[in-house]
C-alpha positions as a Markdown table, in Angstrom:
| # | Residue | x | y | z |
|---|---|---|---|---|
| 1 | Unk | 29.4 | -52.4 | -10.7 |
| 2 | Unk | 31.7 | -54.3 | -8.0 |
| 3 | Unk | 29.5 | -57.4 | -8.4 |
| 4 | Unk | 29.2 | -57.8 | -11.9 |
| 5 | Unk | 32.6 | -56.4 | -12.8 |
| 6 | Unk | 34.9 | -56.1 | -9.7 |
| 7 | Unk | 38.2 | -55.6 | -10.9 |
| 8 | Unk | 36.7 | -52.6 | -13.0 |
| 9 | Unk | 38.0 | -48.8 | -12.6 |
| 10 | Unk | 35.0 | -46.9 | -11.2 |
| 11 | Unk | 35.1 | -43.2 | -11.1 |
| 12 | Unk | 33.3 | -39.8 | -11.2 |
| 13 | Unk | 33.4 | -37.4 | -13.4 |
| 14 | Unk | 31.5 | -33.9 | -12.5 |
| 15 | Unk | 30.6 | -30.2 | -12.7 |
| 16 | Unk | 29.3 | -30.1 | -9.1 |
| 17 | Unk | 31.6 | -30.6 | -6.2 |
| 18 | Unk | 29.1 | -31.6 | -3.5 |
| 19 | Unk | 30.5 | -33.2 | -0.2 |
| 20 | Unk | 27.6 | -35.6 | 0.0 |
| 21 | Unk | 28.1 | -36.7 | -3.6 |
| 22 | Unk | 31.3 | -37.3 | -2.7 |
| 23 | Unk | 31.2 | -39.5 | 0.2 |
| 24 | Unk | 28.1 | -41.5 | -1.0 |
| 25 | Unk | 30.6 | -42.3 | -3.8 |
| 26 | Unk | 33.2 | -43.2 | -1.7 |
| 27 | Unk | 30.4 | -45.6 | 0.3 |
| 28 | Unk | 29.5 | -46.7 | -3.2 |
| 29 | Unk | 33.2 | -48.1 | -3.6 |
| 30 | Unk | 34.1 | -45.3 | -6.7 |
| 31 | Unk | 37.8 | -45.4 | -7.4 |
| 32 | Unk | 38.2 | -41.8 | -7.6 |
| 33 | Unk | 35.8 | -38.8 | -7.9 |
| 34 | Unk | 36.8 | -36.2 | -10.1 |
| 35 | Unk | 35.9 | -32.6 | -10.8 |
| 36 | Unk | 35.4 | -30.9 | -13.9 |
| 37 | Unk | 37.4 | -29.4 | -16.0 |
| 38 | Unk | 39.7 | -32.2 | -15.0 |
| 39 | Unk | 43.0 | -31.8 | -17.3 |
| 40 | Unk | 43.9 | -35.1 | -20.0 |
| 41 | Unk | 47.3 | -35.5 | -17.7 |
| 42 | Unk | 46.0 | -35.9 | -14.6 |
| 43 | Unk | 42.8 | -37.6 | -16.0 |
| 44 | Unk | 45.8 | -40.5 | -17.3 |
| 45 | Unk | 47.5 | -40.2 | -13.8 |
| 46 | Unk | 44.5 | -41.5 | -12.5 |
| 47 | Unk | 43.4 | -43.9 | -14.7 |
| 48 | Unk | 47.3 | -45.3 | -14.9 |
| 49 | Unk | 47.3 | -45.1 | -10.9 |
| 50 | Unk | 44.1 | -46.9 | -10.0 |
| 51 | Unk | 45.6 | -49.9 | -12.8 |
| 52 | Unk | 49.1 | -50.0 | -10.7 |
| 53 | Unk | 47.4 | -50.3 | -7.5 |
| 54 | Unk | 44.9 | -52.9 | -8.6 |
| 55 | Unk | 42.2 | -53.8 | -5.2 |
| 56 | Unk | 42.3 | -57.6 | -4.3 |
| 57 | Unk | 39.8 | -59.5 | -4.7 |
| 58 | Unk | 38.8 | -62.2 | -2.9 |
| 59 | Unk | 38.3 | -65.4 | -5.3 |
| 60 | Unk | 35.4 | -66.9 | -4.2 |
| 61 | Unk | 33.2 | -63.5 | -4.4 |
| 62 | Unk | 29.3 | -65.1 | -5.5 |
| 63 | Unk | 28.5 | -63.0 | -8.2 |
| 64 | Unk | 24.5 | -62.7 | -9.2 |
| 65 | Unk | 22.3 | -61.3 | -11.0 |
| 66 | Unk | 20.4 | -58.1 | -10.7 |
| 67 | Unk | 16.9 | -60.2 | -10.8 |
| 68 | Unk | 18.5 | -62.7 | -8.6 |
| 69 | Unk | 19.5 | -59.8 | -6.4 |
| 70 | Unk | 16.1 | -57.9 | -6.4 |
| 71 | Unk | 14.7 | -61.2 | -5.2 |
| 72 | Unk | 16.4 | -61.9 | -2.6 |
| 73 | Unk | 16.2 | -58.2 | -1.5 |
| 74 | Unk | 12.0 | -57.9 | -1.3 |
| 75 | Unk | 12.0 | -57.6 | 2.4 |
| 76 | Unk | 14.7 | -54.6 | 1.9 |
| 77 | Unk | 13.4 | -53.2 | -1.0 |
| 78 | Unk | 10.1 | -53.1 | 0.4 |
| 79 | Unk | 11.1 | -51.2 | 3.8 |
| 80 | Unk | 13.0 | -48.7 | 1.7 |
| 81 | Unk | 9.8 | -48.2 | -0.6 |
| 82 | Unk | 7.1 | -48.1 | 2.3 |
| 83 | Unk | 10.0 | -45.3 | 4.0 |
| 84 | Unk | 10.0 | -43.0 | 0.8 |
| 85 | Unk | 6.3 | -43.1 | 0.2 |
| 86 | Unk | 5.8 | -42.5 | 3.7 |
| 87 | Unk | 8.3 | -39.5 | 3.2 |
| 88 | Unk | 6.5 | -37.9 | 0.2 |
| 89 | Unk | 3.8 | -35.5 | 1.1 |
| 90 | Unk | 1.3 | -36.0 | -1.0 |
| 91 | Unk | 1.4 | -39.8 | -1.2 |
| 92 | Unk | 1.8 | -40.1 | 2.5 |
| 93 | Unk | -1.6 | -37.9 | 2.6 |
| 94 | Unk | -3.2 | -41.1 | 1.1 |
| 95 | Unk | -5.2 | -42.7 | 3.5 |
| 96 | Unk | -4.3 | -46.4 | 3.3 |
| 97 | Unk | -2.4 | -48.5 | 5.9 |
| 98 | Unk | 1.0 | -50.0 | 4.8 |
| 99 | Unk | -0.2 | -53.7 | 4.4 |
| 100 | Unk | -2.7 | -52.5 | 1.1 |
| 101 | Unk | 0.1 | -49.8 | 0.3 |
| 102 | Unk | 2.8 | -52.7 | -0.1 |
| 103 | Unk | 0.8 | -55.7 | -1.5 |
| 104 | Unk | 1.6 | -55.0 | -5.4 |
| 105 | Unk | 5.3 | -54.6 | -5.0 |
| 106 | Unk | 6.3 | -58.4 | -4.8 |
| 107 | Unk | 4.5 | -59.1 | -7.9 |
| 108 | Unk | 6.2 | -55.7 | -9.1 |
| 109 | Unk | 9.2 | -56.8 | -8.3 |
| 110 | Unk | 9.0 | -60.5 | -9.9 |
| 111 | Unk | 8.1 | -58.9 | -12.6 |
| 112 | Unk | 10.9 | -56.6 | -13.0 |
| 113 | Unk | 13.3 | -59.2 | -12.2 |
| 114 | Unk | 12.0 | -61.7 | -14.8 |
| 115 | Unk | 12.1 | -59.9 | -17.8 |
């Protein structure tokens, strides 16, 4: 959301207060995370408070694509794939080494990105 639309309001809006929801939120720059039922007044509070106090942003912030993005991320992507494979029981019980596991995913990915 911050690339495409930075000066955007983010926030959260659930029925399950989790702490770890909450701070991968924060992480994921959300304005504010709110819990349900969350009143109309202070839902406006803070919607009218996060437009007062309007985040600067620096002018000459690239903005990209996601396919441009997913691109130039293959390398990341790829380690974070190989990881949750490797993490899943039943496909980590598939005996293959990592090289054959990975070799579709640029082509995958290319893919994804171009369409």
């Amino acid at each position: 959301m911050r690339r495409v639309q930075p000066e955007a309001a983010t926030f959260i809006l659930t029925g399950y207060p989790d702490f770890d929801t909450a701070l991968q939120a924060i992480r994921s720059q959300v304005d504010d995370y709110l819990l349900k039922p969350t009143d109309v007044p202070t839902l406006i509070h803070t919607i009218q408070s996060r437009l007062e106090h309007r985040r600067h942003i620096p002018p000459d912030l690239p903005l990209k694509r996601v396919s441009d993005l997913m691109q130039e991320s293959l390398i990341e992507i790829t380690k974070e794939w190989l990881k949750l494979v490797k993490s899943h029981d039943e496909l980590a019980a598939i005996r293959i080494n990592d090289k054959d596991r990975i070799d579709h995913l640029p082509i995958l990915i290319e893919e994804m990105a171009s369409e």
